[in-house]
C-alpha positions as CSV (number, residue, x, y, z in Angstrom):
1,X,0.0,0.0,0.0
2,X,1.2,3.3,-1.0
3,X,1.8,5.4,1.7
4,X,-0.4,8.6,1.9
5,X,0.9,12.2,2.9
6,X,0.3,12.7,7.1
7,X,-2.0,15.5,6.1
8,X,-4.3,13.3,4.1
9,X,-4.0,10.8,6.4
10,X,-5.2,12.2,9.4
11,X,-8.3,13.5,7.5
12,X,-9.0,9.9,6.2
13,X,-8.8,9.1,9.9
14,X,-11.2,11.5,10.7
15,X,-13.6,11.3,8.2
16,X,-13.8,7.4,9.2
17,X,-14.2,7.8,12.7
18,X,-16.8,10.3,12.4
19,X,-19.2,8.6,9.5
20,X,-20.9,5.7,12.0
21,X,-21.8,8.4,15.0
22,X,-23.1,10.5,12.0
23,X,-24.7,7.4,10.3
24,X,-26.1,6.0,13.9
25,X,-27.2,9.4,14.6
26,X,-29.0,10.0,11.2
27,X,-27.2,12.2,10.0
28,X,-25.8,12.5,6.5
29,X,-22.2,13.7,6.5
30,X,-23.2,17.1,4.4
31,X,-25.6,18.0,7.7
32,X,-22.9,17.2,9.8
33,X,-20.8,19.6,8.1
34,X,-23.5,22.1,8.7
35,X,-24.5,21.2,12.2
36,X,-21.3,20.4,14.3
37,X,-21.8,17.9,16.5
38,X,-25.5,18.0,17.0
39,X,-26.8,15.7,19.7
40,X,-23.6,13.9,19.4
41,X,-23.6,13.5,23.4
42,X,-27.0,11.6,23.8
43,X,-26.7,9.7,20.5
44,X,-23.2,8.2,21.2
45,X,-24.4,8.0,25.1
46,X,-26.5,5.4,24.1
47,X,-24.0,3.8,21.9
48,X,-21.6,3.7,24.7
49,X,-24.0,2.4,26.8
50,X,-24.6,-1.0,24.9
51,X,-20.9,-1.7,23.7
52,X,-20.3,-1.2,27.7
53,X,-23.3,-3.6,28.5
54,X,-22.0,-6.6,25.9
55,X,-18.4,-6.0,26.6
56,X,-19.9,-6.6,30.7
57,X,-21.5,-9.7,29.2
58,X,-18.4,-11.1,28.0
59,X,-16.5,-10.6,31.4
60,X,-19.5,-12.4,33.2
61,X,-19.6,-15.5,31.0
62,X,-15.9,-16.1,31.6
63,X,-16.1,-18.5,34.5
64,X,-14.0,-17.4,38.1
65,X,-11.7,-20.3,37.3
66,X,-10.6,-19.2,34.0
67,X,-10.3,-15.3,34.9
68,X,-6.2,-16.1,34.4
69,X,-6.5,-18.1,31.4
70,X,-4.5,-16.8,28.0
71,X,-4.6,-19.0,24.7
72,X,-0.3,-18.4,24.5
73,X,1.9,-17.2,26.6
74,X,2.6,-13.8,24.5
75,X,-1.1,-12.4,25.2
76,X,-2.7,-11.1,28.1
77,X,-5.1,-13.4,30.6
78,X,-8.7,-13.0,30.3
79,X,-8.3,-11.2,33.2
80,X,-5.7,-8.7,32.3
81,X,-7.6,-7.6,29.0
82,X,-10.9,-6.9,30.6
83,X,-8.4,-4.9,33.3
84,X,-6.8,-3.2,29.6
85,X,-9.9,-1.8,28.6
86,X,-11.0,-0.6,32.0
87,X,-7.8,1.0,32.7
88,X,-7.4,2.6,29.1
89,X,-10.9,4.5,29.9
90,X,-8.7,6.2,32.5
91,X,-6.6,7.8,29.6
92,X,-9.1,8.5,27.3
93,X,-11.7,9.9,29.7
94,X,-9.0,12.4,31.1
95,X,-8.5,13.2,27.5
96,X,-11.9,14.3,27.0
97,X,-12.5,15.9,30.4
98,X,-9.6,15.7,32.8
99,X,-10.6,14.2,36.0
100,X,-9.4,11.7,38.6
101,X,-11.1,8.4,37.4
102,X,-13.0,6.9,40.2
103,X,-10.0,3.8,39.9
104,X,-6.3,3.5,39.8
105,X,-5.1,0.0,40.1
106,X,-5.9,-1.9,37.2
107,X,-3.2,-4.6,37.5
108,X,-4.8,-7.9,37.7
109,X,-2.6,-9.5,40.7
110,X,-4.9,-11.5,43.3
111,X,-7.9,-9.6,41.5
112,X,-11.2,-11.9,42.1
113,X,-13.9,-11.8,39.2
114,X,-16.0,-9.9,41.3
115,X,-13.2,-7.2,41.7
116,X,-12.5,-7.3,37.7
117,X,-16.4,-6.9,37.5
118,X,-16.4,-3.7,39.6
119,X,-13.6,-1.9,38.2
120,X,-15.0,-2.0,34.9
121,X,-18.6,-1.1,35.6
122,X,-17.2,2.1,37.7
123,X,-15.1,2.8,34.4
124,X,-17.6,2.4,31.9
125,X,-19.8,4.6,34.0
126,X,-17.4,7.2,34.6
127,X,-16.7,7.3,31.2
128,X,-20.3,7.4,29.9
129,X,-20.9,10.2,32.3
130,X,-18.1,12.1,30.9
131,X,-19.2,11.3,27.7
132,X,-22.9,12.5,28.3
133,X,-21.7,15.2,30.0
134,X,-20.1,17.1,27.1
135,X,-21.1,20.3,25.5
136,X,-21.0,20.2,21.6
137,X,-18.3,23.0,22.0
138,X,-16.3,21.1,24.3
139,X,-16.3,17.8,21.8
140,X,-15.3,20.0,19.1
141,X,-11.7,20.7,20.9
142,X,-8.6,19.4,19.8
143,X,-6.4,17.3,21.5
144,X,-3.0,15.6,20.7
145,X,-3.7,11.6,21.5
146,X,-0.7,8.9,22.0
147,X,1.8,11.1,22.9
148,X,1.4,13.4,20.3
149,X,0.7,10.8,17.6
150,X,-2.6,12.7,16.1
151,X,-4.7,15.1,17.0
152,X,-8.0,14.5,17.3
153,X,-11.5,16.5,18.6
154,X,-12.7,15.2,22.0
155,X,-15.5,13.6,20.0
156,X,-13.6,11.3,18.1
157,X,-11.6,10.3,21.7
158,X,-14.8,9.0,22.7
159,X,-15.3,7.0,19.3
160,X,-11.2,5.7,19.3
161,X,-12.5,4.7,23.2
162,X,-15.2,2.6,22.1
163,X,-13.6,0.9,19.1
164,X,-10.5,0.2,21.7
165,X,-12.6,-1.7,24.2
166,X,-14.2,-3.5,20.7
167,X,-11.4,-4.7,19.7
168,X,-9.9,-6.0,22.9
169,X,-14.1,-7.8,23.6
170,X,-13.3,-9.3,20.2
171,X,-9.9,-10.9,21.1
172,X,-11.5,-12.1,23.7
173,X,-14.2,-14.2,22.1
174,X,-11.8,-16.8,21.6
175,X,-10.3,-16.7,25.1
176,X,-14.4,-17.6,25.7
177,X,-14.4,-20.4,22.8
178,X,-11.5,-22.0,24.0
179,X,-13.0,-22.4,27.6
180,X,-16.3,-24.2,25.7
181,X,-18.5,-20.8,26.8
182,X,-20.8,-19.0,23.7
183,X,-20.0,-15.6,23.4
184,X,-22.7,-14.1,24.4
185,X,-24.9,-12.4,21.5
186,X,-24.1,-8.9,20.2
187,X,-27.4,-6.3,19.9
188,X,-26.6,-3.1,18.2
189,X,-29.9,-1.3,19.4
């Protein structure tokens, strides 16, 4: 693949991570153009909400025992990815509205299910309150992401959030297989 100037790059990027909020919120992209942001708050509250809810799903089919299981030795335990995507909400929540998170620890050592269970409800609601919480002003700002990688708009922290904790849920549908569990069922409304 033929690699792309960093300018046009980053506006690829962009336009990408803003066309399914604009598509889930009904919204053809020339309207968003004209209406910045509008209701982006509740609409992508609510799809926040349900990734949160099936990504909770996957971390209580995962029986106790198995909370320390990894397919190879070179990936994290069940454990330690559902402990990733709760502890990478601490990052991208700060970057949207900076805060002390409501947790700190999020290494998995001696942590029960229950524990694991806990921490990420409190992180998925701390970050769905920060994302409900958001003026459309506010998720218009820029911010530099990754150490200065890209910079983004608040909104589109929110989106890279969600499809972080996607991917790592998806990784860990076979963690689930291998253990004989069904993944549980996605619903996208």
């Amino acid at each position: 693949m033929k690699a792309q100037p960093q300018n046009q790059r980053r506006t690829l990027i962009k336009a990408l991570a803003a066309a399914p909020v604009a598509v889930a919120a009904g919204i053809t992209l020339e309207a968003k153009a004209s209406s910045t942001m509008s209701n982006f708050a509740e609409t992508f509250g609510g799809i926040w909400e349900r990734a949160s809810n099936i990504t909770m799903e996957y971390a209580r089919t995962m029986p106790t025992d198995k909370y320390d299981f990894r397919p190879t030795e070179d990936v994290r335990t069940f454990s330690e990815q559902m402990l990733h995507v709760a502890g990478s909400l601490a990052y991208f929540g700060n970057l949207i509205k900076p805060s002390q998170p409501p947790i700190s620890d999020f290494e998995p050592a001696d942590k029960s299910k229950q524990e694991v269970l806990s921490i990420m409800e409190q992180m998925f609601d701390y970050m769905e309150g920060i994302i409900r919480g958001m003026s459309e002003e506010t998720l218009a700002e820029a911010v530099e992401i990754f150490g200065g990688a890209a910079t983004v708009t608040k909104a589109e922290v929110a989106i890279i959030a969600r499809d972080h904790m996607t991917h790592h849920r998806g990784q860990t549908t076979t963690y689930l297989r291998l253990n004989g569990m069904q993944p549980p069922r996605y619903v996208a409304f």
